[in-house]
Jmol script that loads the backbone (N, CA, C; Angstrom):
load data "model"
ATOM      1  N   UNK A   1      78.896  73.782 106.593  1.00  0.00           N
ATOM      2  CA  UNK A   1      80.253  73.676 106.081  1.00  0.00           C
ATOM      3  C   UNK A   1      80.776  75.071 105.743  1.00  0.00           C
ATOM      4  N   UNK A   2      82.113  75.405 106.124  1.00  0.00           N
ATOM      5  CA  UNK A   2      82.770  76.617 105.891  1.00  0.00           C
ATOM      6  C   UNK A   2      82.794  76.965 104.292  1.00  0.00           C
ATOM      7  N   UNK A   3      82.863  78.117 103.496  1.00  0.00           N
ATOM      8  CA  UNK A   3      83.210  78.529 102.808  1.00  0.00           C
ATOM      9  C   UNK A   3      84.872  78.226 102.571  1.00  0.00           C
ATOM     10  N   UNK A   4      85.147  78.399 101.465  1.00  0.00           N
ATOM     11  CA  UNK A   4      86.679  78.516 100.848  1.00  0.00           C
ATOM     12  C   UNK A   4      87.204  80.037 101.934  1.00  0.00           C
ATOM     13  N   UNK A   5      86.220  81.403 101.445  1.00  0.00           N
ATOM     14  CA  UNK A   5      86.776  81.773 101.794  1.00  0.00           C
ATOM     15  C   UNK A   5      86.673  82.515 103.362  1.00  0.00           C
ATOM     16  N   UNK A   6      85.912  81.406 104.064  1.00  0.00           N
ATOM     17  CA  UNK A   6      85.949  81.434 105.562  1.00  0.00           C
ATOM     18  C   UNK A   6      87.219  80.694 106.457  1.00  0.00           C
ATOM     19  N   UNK A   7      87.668  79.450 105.315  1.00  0.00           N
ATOM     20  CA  UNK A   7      88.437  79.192 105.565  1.00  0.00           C
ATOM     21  C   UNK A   7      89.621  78.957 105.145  1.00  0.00           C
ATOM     22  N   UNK A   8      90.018  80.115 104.299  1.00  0.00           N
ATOM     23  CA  UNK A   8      91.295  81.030 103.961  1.00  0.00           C
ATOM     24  C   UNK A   8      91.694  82.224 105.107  1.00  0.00           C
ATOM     25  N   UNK A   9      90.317  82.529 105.723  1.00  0.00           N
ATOM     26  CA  UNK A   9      90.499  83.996 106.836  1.00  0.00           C
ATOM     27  C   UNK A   9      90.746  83.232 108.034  1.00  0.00           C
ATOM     28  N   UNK A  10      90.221  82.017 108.621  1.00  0.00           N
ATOM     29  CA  UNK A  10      90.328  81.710 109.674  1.00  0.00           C
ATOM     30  C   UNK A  10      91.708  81.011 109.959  1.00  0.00           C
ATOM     31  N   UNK A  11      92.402  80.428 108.844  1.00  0.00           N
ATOM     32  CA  UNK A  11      94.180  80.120 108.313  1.00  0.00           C
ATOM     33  C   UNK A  11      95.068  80.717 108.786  1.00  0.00           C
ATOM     34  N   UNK A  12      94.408  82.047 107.984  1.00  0.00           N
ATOM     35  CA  UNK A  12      95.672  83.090 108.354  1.00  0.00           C
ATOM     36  C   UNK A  12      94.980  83.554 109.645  1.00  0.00           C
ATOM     37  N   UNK A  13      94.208  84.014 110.577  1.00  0.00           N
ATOM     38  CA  UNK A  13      93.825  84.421 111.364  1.00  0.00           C
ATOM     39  C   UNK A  13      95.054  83.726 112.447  1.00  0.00           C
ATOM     40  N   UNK A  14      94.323  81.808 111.991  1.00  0.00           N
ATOM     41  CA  UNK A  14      95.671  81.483 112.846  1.00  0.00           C
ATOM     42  C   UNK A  14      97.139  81.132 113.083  1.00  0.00           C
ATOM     43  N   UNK A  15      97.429  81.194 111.205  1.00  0.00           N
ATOM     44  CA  UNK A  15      98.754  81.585 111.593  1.00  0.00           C
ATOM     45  C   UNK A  15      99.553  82.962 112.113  1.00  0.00           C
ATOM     46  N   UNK A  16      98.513  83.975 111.796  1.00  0.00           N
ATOM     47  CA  UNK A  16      99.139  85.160 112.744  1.00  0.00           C
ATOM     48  C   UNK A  16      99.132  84.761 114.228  1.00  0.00           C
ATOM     49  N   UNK A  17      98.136  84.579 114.670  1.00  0.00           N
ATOM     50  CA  UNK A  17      98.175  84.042 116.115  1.00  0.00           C
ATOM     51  C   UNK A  17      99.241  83.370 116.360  1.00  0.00           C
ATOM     52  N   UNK A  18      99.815  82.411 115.725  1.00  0.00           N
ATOM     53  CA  UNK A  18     100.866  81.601 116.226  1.00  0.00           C
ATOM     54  C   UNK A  18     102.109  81.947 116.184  1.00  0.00           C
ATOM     55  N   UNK A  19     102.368  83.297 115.696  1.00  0.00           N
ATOM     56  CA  UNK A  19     103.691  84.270 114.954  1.00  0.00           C
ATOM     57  C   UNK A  19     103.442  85.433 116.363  1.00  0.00           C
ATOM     58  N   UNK A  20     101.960  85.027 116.669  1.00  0.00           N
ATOM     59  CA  UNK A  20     101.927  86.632 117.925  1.00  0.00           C
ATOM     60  C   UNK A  20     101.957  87.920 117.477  1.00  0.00           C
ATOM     61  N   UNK A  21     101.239  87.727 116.670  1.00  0.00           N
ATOM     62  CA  UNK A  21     101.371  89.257 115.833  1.00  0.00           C
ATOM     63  C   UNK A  21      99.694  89.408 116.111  1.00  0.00           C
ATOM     64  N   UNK A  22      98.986  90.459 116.584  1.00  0.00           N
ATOM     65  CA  UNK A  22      97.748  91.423 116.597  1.00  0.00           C
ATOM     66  C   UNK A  22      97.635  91.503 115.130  1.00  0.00           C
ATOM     67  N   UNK A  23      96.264  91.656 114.991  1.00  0.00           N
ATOM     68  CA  UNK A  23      95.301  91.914 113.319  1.00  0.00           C
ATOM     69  C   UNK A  23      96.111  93.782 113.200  1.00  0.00           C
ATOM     70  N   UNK A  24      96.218  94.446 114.012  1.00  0.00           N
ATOM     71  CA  UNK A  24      97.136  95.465 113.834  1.00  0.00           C
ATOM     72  C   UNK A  24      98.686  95.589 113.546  1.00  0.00           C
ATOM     73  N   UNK A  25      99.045  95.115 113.977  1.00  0.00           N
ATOM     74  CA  UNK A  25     100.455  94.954 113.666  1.00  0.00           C
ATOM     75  C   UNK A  25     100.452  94.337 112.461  1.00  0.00           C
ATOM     76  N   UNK A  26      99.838  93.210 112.055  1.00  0.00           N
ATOM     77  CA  UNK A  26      99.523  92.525 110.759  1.00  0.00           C
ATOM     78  C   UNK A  26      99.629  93.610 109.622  1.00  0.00           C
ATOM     79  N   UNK A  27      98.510  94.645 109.925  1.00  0.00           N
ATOM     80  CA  UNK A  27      97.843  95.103 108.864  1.00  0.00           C
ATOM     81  C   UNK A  27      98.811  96.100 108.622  1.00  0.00           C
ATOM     82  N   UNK A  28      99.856  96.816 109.678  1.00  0.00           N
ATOM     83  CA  UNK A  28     101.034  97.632 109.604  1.00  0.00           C
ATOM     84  C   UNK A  28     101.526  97.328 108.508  1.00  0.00           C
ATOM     85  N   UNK A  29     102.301  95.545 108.847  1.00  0.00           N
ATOM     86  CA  UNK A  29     103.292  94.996 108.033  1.00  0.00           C
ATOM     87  C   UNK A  29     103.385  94.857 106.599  1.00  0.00           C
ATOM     88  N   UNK A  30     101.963  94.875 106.360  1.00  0.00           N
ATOM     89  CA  UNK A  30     101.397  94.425 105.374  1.00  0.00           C
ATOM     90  C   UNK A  30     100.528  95.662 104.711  1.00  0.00           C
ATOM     91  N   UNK A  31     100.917  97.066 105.025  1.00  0.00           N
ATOM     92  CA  UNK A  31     100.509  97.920 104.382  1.00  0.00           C
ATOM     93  C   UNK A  31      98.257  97.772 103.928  1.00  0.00           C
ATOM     94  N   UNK A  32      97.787  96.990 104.623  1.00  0.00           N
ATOM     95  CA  UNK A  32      96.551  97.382 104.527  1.00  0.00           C
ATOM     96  C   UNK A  32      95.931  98.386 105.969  1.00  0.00           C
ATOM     97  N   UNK A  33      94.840  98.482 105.596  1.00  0.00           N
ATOM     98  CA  UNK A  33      93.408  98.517 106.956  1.00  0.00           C
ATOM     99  C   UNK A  33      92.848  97.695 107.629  1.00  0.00           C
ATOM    100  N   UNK A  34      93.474  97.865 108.944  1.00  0.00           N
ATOM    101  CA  UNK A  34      92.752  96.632 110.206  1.00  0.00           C
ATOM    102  C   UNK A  34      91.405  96.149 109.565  1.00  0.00           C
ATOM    103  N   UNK A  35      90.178  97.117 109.116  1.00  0.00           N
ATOM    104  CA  UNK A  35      89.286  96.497 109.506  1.00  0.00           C
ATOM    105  C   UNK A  35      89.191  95.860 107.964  1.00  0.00           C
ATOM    106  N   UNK A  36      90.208  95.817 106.846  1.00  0.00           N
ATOM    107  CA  UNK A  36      90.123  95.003 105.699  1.00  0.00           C
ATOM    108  C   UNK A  36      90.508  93.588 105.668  1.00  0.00           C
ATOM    109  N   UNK A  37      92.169  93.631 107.057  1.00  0.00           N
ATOM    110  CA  UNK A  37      92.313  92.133 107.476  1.00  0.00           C
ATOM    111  C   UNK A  37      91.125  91.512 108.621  1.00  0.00           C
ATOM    112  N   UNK A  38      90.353  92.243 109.021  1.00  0.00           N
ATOM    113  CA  UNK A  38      89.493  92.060 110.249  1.00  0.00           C
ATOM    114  C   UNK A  38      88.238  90.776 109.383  1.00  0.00           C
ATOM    115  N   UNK A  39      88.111  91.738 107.831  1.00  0.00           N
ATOM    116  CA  UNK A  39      86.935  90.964 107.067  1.00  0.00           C
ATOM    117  C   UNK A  39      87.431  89.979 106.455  1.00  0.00           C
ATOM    118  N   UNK A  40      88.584  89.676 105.846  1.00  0.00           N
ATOM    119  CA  UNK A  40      89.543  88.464 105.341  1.00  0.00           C
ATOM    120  C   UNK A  40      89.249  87.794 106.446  1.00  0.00           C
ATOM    121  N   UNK A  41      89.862  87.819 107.288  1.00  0.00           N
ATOM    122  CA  UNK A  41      90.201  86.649 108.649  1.00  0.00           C
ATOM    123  C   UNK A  41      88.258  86.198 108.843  1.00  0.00           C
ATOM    124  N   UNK A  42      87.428  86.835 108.938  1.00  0.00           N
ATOM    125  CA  UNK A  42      86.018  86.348 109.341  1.00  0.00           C
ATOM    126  C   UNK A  42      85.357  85.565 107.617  1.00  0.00           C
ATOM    127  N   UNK A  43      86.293  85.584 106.732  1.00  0.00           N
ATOM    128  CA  UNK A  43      85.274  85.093 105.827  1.00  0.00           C
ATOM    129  C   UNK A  43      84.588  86.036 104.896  1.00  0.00           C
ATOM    130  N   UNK A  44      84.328  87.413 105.282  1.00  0.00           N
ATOM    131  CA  UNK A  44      83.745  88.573 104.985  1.00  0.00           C
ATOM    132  C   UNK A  44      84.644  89.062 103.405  1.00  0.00           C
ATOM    133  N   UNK A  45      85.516  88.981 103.161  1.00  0.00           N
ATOM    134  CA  UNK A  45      86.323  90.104 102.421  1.00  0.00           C
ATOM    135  C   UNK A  45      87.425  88.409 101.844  1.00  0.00           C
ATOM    136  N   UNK A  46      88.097  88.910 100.568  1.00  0.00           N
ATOM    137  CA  UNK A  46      88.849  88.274 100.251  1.00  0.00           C
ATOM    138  C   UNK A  46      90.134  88.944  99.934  1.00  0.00           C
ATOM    139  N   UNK A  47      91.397  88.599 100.272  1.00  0.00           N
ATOM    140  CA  UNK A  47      92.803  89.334  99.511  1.00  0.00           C
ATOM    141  C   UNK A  47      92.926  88.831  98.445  1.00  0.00           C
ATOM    142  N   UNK A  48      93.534  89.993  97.662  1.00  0.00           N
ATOM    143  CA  UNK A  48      93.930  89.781  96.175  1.00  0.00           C
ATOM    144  C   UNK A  48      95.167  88.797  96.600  1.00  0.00           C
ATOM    145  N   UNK A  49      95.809  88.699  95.033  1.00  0.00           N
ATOM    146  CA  UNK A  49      96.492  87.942  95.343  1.00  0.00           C
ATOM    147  C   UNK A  49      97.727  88.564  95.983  1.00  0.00           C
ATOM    148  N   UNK A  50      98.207  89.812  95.752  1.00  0.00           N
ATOM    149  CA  UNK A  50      98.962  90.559  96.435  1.00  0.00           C
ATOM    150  C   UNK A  50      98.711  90.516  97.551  1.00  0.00           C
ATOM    151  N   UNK A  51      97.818  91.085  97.671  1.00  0.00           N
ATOM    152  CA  UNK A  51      97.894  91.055  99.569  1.00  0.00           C
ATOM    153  C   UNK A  51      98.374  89.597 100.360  1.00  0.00           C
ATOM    154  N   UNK A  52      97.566  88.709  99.566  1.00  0.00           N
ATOM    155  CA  UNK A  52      97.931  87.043 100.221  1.00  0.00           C
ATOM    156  C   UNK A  52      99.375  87.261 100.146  1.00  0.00           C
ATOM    157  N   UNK A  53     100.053  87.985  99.010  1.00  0.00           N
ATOM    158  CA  UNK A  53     101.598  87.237  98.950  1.00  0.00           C
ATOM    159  C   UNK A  53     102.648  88.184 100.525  1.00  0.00           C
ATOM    160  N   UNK A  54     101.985  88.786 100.232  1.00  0.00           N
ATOM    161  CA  UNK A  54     102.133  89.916 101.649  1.00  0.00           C
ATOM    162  C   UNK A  54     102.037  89.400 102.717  1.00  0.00           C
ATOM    163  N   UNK A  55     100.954  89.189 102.893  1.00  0.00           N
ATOM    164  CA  UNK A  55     100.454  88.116 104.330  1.00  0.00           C
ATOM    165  C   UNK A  55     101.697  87.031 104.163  1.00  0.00           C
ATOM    166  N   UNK A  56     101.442  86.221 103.452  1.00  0.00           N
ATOM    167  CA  UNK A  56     102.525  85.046 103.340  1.00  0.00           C
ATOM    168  C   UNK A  56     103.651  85.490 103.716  1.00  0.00           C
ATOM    169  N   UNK A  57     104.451  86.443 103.029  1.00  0.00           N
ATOM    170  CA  UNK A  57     105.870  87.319 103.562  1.00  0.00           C
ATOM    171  C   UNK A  57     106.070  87.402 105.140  1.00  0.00           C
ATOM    172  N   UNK A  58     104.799  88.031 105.476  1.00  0.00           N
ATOM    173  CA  UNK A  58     104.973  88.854 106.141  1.00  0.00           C
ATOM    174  C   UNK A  58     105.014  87.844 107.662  1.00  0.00           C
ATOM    175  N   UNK A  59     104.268  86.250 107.768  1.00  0.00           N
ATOM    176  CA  UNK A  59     104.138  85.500 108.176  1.00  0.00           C
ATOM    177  C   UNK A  59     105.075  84.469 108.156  1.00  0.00           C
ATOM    178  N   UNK A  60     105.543  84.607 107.116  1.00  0.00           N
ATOM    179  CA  UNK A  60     106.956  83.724 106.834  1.00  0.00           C
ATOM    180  C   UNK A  60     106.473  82.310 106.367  1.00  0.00           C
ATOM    181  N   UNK A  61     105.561  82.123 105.414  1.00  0.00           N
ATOM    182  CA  UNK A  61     104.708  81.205 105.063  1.00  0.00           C
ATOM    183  C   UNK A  61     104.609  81.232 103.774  1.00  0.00           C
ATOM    184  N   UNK A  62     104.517  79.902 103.392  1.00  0.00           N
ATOM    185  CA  UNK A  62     104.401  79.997 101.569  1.00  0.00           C
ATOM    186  C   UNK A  62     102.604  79.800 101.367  1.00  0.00           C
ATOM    187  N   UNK A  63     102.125  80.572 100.051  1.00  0.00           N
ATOM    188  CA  UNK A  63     101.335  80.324  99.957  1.00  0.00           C
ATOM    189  C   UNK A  63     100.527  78.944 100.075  1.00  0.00           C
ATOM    190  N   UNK A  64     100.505  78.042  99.875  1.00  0.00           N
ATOM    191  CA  UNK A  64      99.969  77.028  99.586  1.00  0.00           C
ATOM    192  C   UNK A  64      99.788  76.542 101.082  1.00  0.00           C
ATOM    193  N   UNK A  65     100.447  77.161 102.065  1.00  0.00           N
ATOM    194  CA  UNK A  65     100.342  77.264 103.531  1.00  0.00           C
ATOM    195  C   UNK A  65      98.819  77.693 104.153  1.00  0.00           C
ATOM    196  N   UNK A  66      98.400  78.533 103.387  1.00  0.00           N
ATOM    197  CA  UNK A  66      96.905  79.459 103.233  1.00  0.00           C
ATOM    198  C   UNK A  66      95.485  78.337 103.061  1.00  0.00           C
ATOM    199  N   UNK A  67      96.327  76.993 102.258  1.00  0.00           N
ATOM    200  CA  UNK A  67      95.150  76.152 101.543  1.00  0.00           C
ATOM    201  C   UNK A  67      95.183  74.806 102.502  1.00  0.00           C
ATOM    202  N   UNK A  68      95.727  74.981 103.290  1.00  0.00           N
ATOM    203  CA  UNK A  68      96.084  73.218 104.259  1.00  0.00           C
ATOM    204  C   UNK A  68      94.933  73.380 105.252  1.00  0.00           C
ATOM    205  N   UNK A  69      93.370  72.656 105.253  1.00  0.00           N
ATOM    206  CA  UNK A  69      92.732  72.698 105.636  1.00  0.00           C
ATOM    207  C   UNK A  69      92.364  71.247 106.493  1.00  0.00           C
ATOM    208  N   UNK A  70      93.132  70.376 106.140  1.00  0.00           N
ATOM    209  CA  UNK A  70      92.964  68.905 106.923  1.00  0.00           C
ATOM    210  C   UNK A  70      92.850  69.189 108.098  1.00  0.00           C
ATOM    211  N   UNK A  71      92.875  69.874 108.910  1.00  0.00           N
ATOM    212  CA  UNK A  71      93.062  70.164 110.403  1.00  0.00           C
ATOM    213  C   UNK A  71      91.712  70.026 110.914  1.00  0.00           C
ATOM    214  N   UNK A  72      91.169  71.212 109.806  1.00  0.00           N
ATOM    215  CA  UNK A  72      89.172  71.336 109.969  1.00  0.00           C
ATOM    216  C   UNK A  72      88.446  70.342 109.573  1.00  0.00           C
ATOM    217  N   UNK A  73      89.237  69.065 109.607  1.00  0.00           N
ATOM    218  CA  UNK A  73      88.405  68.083 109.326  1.00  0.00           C
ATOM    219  C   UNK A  73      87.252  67.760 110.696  1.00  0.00           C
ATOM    220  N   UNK A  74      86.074  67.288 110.169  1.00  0.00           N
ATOM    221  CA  UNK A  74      85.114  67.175 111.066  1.00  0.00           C
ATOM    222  C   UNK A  74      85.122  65.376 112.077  1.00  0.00           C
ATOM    223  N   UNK A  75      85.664  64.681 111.139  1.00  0.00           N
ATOM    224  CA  UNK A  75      85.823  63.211 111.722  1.00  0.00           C
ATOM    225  C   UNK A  75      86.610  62.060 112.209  1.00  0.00           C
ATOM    226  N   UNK A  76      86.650  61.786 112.702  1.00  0.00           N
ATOM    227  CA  UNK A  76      88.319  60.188 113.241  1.00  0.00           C
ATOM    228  C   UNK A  76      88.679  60.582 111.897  1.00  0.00           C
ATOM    229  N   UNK A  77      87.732  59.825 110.422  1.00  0.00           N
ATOM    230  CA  UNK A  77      87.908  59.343 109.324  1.00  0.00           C
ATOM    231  C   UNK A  77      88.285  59.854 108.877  1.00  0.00           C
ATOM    232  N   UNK A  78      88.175  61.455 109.195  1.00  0.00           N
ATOM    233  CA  UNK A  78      88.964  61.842 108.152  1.00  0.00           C
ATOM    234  C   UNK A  78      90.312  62.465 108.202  1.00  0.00           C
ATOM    235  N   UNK A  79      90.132  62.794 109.708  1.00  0.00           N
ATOM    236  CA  UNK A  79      91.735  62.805 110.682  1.00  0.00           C
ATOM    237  C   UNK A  79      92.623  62.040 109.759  1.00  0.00           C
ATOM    238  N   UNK A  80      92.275  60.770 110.170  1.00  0.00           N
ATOM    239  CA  UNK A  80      93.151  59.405 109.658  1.00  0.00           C
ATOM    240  C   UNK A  80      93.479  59.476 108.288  1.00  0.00           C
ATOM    241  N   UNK A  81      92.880  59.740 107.496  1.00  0.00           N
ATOM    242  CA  UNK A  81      92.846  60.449 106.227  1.00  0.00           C
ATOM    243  C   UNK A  81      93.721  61.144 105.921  1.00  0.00           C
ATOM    244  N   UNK A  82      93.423  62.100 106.570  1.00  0.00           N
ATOM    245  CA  UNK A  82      94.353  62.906 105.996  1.00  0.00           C
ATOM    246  C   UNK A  82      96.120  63.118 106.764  1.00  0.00           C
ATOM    247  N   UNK A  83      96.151  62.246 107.717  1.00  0.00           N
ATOM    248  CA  UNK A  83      97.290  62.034 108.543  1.00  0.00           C
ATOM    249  C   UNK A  83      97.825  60.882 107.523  1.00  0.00           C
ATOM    250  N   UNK A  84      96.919  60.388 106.772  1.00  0.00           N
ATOM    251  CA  UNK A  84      97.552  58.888 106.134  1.00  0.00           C
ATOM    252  C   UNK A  84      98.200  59.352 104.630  1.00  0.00           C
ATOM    253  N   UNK A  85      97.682  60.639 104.471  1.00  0.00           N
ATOM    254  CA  UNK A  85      98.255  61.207 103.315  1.00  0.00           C
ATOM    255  C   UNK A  85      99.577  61.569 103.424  1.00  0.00           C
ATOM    256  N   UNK A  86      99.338  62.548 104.469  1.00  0.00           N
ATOM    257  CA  UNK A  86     101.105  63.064 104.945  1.00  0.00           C
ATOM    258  C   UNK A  86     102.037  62.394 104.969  1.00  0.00           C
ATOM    259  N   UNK A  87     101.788  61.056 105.634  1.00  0.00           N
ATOM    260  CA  UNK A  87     102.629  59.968 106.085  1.00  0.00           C
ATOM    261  C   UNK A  87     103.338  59.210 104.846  1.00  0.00           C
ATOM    262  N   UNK A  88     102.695  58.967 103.709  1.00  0.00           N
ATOM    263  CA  UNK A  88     103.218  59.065 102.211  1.00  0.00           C
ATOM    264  C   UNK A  88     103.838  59.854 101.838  1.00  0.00           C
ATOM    265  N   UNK A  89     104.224  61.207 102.204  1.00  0.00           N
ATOM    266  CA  UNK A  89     105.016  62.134 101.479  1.00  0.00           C
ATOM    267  C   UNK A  89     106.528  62.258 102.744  1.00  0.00           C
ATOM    268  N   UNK A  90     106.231  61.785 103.430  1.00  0.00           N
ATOM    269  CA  UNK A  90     107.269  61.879 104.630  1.00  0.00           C
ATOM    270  C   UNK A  90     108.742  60.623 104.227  1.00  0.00           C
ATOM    271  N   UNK A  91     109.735  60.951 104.252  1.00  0.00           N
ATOM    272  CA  UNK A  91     110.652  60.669 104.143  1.00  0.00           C
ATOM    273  C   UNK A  91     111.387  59.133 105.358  1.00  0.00           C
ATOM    274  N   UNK A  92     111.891  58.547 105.061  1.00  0.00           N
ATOM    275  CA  UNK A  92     112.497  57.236 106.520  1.00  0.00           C
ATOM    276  C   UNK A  92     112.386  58.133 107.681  1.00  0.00           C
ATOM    277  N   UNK A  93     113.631  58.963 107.580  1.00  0.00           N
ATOM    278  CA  UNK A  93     113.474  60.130 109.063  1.00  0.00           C
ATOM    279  C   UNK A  93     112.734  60.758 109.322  1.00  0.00           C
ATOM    280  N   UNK A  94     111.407  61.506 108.675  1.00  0.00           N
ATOM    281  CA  UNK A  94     110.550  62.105 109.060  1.00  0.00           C
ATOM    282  C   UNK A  94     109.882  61.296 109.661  1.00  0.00           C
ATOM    283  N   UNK A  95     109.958  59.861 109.058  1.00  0.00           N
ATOM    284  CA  UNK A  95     108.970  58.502 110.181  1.00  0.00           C
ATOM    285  C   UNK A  95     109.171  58.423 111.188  1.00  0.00           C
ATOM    286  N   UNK A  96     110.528  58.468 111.271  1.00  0.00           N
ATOM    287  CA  UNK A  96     110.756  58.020 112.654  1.00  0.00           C
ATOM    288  C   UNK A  96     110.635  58.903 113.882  1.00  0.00           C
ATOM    289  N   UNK A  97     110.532  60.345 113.093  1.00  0.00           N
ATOM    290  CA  UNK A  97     110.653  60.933 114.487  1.00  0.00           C
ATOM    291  C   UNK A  97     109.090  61.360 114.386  1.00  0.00           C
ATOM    292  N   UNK A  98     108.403  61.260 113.797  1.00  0.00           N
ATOM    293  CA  UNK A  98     107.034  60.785 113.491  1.00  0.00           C
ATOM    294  C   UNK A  98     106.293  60.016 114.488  1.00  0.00           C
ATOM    295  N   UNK A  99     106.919  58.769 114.542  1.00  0.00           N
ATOM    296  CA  UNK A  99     106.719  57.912 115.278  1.00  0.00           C
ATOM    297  C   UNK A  99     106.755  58.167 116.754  1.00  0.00           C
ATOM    298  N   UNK A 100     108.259  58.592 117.036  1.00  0.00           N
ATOM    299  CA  UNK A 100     108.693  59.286 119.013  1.00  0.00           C
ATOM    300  C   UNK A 100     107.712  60.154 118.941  1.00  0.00           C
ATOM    301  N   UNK A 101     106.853  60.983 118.234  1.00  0.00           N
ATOM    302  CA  UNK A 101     106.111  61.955 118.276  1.00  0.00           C
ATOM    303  C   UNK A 101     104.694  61.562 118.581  1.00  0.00           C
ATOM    304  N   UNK A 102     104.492  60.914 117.977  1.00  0.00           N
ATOM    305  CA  UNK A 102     103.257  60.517 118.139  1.00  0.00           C
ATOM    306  C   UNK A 102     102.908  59.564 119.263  1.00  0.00           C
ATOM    307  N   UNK A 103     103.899  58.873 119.984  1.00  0.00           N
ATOM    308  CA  UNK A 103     103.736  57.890 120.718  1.00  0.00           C
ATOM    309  C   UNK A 103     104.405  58.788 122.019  1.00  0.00           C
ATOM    310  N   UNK A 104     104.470  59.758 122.212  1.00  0.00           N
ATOM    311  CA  UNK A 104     105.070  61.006 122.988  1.00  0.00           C
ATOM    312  C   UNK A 104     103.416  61.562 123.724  1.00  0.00           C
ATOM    313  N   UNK A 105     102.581  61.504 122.400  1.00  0.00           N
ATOM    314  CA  UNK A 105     101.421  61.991 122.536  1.00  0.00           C
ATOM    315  C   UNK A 105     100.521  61.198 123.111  1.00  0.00           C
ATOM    316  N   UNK A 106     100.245  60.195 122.294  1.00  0.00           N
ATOM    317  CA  UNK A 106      99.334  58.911 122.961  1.00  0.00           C
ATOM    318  C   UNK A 106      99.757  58.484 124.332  1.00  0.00           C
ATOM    319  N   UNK A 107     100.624  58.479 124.817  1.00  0.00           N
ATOM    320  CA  UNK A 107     101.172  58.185 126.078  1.00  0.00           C
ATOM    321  C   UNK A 107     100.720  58.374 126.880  1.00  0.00           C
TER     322      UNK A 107
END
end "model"
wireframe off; spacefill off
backbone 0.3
color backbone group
């Protein structure tokens, strides 16, 4: 099982990836040393909380964005789980297009 903070580095690892931003350009934006975001992202190193709020900025992400780990779930069960949580906080319209979405997929 991952660490907390293996999987705080591997988060942001991939929300940079998904923004297309290089661990360099990152570390530009964000005023650190490549190889300080290099050890965050592997688990190795932790950001203060500054730096996280940086990263977050700099990613366009709120913190609490950093802590959403349901993804790394290991099972159906807990997929379902934690998809069954979301689905409680989701609004009539978020259902529905919820729904075209998901049945978009299964298809």
């Amino acid at each position: 099982m991952k660490t907390t903070k293996e999987l705080l580095g591997s988060r942001i690892k991939e929300l940079r990836k998904l923004r297309g931003l290089s661990q360099e350009k990152l570390s530009e934006k964000i005023n650190i040393d490549p190889k300080h975001l290099s050890r965050i992202e592997v688990g190795r190193g932790f950001p203060s909380l500054d730096t996280l709020e940086r990263i977050a900025k700099a990613l366009n992400v709120e913190l609490k964005d950093f802590f959403e780990f349901s993804h790394e779930a290991k099972s159906s069960k807990e997929l379902k789980e934690a998809l069954n949580s979301l689905l409680k906080e989701a609004d009539e319209e978020k259902l529905r297009l919820l729904i075209k979405l998901i049945r978009a997929v299964v298809r």
